[in-house]
C-alpha positions as YAML, in Angstrom:
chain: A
units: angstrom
residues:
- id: 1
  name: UNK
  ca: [0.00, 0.00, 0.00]
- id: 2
  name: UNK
  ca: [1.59, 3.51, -0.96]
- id: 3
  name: UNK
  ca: [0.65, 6.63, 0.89]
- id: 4
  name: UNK
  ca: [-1.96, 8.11, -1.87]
- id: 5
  name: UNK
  ca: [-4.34, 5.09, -0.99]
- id: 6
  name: UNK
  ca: [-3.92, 5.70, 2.68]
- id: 7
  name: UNK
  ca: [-4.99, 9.54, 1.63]
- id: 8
  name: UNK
  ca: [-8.12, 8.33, -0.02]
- id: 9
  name: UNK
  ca: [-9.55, 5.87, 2.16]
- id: 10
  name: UNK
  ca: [-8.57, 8.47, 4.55]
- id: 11
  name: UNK
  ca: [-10.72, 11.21, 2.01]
- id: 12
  name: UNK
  ca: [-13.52, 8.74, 2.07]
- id: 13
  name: UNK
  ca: [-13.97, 7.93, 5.33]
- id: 14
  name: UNK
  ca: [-13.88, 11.77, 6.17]
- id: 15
  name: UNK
  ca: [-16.65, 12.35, 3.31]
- id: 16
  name: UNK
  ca: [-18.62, 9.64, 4.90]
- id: 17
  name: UNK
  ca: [-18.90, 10.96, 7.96]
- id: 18
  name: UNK
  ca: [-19.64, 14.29, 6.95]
- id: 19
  name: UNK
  ca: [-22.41, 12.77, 4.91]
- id: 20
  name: UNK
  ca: [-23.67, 11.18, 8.15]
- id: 21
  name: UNK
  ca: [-23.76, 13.44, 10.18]
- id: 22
  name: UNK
  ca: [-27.67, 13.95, 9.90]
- id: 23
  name: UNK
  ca: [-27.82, 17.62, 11.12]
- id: 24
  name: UNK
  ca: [-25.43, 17.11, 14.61]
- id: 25
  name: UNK
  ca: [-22.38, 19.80, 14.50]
- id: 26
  name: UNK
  ca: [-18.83, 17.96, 13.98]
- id: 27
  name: UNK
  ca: [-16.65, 18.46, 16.55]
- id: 28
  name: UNK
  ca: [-13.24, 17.29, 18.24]
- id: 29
  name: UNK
  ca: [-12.71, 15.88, 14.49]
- id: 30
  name: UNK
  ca: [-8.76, 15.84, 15.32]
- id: 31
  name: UNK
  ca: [-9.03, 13.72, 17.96]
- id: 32
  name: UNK
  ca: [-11.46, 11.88, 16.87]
- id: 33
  name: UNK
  ca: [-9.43, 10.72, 13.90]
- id: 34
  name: UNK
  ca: [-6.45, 10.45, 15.62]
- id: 35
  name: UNK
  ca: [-8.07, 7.82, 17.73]
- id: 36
  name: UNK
  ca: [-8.87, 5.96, 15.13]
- id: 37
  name: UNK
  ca: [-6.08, 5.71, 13.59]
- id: 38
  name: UNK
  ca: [-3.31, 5.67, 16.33]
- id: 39
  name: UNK
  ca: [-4.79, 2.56, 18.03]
- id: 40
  name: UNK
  ca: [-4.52, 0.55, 15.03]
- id: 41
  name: UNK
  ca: [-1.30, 2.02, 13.81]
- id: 42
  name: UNK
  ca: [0.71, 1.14, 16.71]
- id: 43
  name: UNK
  ca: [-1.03, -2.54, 17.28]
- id: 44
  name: UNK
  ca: [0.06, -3.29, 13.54]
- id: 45
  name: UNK
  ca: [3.60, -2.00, 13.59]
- id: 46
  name: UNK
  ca: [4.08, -3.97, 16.79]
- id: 47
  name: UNK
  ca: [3.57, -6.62, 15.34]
- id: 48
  name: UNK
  ca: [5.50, -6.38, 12.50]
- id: 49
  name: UNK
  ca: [8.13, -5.74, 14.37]
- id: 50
  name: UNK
  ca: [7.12, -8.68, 16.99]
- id: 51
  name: UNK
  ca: [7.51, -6.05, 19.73]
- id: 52
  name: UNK
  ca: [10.53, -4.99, 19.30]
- id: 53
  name: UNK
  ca: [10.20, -1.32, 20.43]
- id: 54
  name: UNK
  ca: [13.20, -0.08, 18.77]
- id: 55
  name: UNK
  ca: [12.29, -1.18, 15.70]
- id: 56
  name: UNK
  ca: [8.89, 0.07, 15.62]
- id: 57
  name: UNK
  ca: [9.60, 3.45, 17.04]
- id: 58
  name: UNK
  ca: [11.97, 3.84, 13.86]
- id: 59
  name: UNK
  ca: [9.73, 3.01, 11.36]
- id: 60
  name: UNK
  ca: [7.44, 5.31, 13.39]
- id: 61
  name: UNK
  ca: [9.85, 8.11, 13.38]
- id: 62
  name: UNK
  ca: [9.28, 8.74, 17.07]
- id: 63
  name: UNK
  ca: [10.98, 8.16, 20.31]
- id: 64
  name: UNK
  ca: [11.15, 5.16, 22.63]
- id: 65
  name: UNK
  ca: [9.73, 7.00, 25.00]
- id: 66
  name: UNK
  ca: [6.57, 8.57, 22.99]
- id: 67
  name: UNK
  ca: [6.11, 4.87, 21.94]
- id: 68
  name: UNK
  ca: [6.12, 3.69, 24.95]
- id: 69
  name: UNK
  ca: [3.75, 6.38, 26.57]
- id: 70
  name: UNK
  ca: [1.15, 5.16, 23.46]
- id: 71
  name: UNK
  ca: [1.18, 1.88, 24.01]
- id: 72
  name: UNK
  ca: [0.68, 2.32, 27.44]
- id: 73
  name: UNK
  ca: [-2.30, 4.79, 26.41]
- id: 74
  name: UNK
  ca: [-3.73, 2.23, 24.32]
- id: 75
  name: UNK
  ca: [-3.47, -0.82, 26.60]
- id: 76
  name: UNK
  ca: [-1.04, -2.50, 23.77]
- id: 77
  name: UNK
  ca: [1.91, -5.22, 24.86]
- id: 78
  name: UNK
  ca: [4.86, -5.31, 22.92]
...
């Protein structure tokens, strides 16, 4: 999978609930999406990497420590 179809189920899903949203305001949309997406994000590069933290907070591009503070967030073992 390259990056543009990440972008346009990303598009879609965003049009979708826009479309759906049946006269209630949007709101918190950020972290709404970002909750979505972080949870499974760091569950699947875990195990890709089968838990090695250093590995997955490379391909991340973060810290250790910012992994490590996520996976704690979202109740994930490595």
């Amino acid at each position: 999978m390259n990056g543009k179809l990440l972008r346009v189920h990303t598009k879609d899903a965003l049009d979708n609930y826009f479309d759906n949203l049946n006269g209630q305001k949007p709101g918190d949309l950020y972290s709404l999406v970002l909750g979505q997406v972080e949870e499974p994000l760091f569950k699947v590069v875990m195990n890709y990497t089968n838990g090695n933290q250093s590995r997955a907070s490379q391909i991340l591009g973060i810290n250790r420590g910012t992994l490590r503070k996520k996976l704690k967030t979202y109740s994930i073992t490595s």
